[in-house]
C-alpha positions in Angstrom: 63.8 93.6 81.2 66.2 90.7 81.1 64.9 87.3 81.2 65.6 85.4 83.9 67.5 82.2 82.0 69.9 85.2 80.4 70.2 86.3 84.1 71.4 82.5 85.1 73.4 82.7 82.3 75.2 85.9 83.4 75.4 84.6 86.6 77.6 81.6 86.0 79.5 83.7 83.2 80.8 85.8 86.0 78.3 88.8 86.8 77.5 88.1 90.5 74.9 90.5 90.3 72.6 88.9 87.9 71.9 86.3 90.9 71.0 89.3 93.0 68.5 90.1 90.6 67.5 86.8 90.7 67.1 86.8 94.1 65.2 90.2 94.0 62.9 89.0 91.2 61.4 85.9 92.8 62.6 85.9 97.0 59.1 87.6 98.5 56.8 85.3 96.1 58.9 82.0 96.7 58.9 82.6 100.6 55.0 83.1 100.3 55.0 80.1 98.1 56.9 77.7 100.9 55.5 79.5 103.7 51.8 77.8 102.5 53.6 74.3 103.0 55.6 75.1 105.9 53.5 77.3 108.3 56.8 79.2 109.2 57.6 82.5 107.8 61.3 82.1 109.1 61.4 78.4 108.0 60.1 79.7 105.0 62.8 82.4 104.2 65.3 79.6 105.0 64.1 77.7 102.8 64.1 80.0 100.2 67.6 80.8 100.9 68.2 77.3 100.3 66.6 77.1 97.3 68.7 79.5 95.3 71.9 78.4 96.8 71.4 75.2 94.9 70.8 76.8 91.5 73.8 78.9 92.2 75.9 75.7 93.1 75.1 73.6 90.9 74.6 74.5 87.1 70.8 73.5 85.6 69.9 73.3 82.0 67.5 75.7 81.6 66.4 77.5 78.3 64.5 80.8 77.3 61.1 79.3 77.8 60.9 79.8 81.7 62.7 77.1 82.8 64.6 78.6 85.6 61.5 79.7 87.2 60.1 76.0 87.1 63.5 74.7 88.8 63.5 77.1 91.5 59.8 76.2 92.3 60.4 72.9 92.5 63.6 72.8 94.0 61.9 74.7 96.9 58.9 72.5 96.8 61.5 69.6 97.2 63.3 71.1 100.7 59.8 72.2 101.9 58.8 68.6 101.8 62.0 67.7 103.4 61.3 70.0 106.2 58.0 68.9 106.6 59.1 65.5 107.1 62.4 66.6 109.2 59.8 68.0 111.7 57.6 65.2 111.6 54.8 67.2 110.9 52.4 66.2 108.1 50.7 69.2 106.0 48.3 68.1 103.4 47.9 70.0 100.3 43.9 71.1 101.4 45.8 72.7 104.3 47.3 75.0 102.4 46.0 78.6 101.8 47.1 79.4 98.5 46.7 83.9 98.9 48.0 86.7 98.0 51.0 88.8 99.6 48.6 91.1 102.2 49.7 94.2 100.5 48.0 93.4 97.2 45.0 93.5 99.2 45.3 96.2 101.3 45.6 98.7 98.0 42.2 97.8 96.6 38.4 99.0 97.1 36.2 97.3 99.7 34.4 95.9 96.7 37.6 94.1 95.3 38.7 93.0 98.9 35.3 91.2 98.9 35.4 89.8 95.5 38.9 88.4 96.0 37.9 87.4 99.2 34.9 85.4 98.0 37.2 83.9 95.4 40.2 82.7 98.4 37.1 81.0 100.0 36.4 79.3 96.8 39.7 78.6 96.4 39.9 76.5 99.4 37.2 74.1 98.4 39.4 73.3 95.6 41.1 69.8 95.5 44.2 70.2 96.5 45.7 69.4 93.2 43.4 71.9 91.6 44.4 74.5 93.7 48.0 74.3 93.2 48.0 74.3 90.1 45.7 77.1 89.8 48.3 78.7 92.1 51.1 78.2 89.9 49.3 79.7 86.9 47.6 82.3 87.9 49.6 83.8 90.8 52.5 82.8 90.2 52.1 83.3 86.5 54.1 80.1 85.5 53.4 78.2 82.2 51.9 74.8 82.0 55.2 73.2 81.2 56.8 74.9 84.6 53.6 73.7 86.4 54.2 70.6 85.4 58.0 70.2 86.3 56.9 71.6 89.4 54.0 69.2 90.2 55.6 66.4 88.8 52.9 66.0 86.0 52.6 66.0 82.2 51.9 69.2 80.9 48.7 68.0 79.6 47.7 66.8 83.5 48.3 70.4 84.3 45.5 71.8 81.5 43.5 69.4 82.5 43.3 70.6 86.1 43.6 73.9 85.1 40.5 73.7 83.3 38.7 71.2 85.6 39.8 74.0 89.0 38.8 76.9 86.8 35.3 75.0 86.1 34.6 74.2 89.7 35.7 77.4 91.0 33.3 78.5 88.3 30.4 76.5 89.9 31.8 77.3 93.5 31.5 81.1 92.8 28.3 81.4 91.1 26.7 79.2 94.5 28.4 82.0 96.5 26.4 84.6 94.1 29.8 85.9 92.7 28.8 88.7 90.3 31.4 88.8 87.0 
């Protein structure tokens, strides 16, 4: 499979169909991703609309290291705070519910549909801050250096909340009698 800075590449070397790709890669989980700060599913796909039209106007930097992921997360971050503001409604971070598409859940056991949910509960005793970046990491797979650009953070802030989400989900779990 073709990385996704080679796709941007392609993309502004002519191939119009590398940014479909792009678009087909990363649309569902980025409208998921906005829709926790926005409450709006429309909004959302808007937004992520939005998102890749300004990568597609406007060349970035990016290099082989997923960098183009980390730009589109936190370009859309960016306009989802915009619109949060332009609607003059304030969502906190420990509003968000930071889940899984519904289909991911609907193919597994009863047991695992417990397990996760036990572990979405957890999740939103988090710090805000912990969870997002436990977010970014885990479910959205990003590295710590995307994470970061994202967050606005050094990469190290990111391990450190990594590890200090992962430890207190840890403890917040094993309260809950999560079994591993």
């Amino acid at each position: 499979m073709i990385i996704d800075e080679v796709l941007y590449e392609r993309f502004w070397n002519g191939e119009k169909t590398a940014a479909d790709e792009l678009v087909h890669r990363h649309g569902y989980m980025l409208v998921l991703f906005l829709n926790s700060y926005v409450k709006d599913i429309h909004e959302a796909e808007d937004l992520m609309i939005e998102a890749f039209a300004q990568m597609f106007v406007r060349r970035r930097s990016v290099s082989e290291d997923g960098s183009f992921r980390a730009y589109l997360y936190k370009t859309a971050r960016r306009l989802a705070g915009n619109a949060i503001k332009k609607h003059r409604v304030y969502i906190g971070l420990e509003e968000l519910p930071f889940e899984l598409p519904g289909e991911a859940l609907a193919e597994t056991s009863l047991f695992e549909n417990e397990r996760k949910k036990q572990l979405y509960e957890a999740m939103e005793e988090l710090k805000p801050e912990y969870q997002e970046a436990l977010y970014l990491v885990y479910f959205e797979d990003m590295s710590y250096q995307g994470t970061a650009e994202v967050m606005g953070r050094s990469e190290s802030q990111i391990k450190n909340l990594v590890h200090r989400g992962k430890k207190s989900l840890k403890e917040l779990l094993g309260k809950n009698g999560f079994e591993y």
